[in-house]
C-alpha positions, -999 to +999 in steps of 0.1 A: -122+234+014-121+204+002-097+189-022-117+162-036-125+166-072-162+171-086-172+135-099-187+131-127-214+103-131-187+076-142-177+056-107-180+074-079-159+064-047-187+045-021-197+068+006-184+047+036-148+046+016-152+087+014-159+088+049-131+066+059-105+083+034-113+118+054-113+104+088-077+089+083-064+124+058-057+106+030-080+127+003-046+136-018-057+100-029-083+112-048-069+145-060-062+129-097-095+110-100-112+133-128-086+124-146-094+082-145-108+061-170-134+036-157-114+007-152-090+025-133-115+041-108-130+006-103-092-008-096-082+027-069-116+017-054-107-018-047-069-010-038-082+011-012-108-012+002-084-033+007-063-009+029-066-012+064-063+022+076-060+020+113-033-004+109-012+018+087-018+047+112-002+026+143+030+016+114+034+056+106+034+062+144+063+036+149+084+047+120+111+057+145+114+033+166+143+012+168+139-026+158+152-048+184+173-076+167+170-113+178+201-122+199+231-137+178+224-172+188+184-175+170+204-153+140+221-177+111+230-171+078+207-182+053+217-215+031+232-211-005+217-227-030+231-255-048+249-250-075+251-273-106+276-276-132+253-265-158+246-233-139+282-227-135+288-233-173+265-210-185+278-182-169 
């Protein structure tokens, strides 16, 4: 059973996004949509087109692996800024 909710004839989430939101398991996404005004339906629609899917699929699978760090030599410390008196007076 589905956990979509029943639309009603406001917005309705495009097909091809449906499809693609069940082929990756991300319907929870939806489960709130009933519950939408227009303008937010139209802006989740958008937000999730712009998700590429596949790409967050292969980041969940490397969530444990263990970044390698650059070797100490390429690693510096990043430059302070400047500071001015004014800066230093106002606080």
């Amino acid at each position: 059973m589905s956990i979509l909710p029943k639309y009603s004839q406001m917005t309705r989430v495009p097909e091809d996004l449906l499809d693609l939101i069940r082929r990756h398991g991300q319907e929870h996404v939806l489960t709130w949509w009933h519950e939408l005004v227009e303008s937010d339906r139209t802006c989740l629609i958008t937000q999730m087109q712009g998700i590429d899917f596949e790409e967050l699929k292969q980041l969940y699978k490397q969530r444990e692996q263990k970044s390698v760090l650059p070797a100490d030599a390429r690693m510096a410390s990043l430059p302070r800024p400047s500071d001015d008196a004014a800066r230093r007076a106002a606080h």
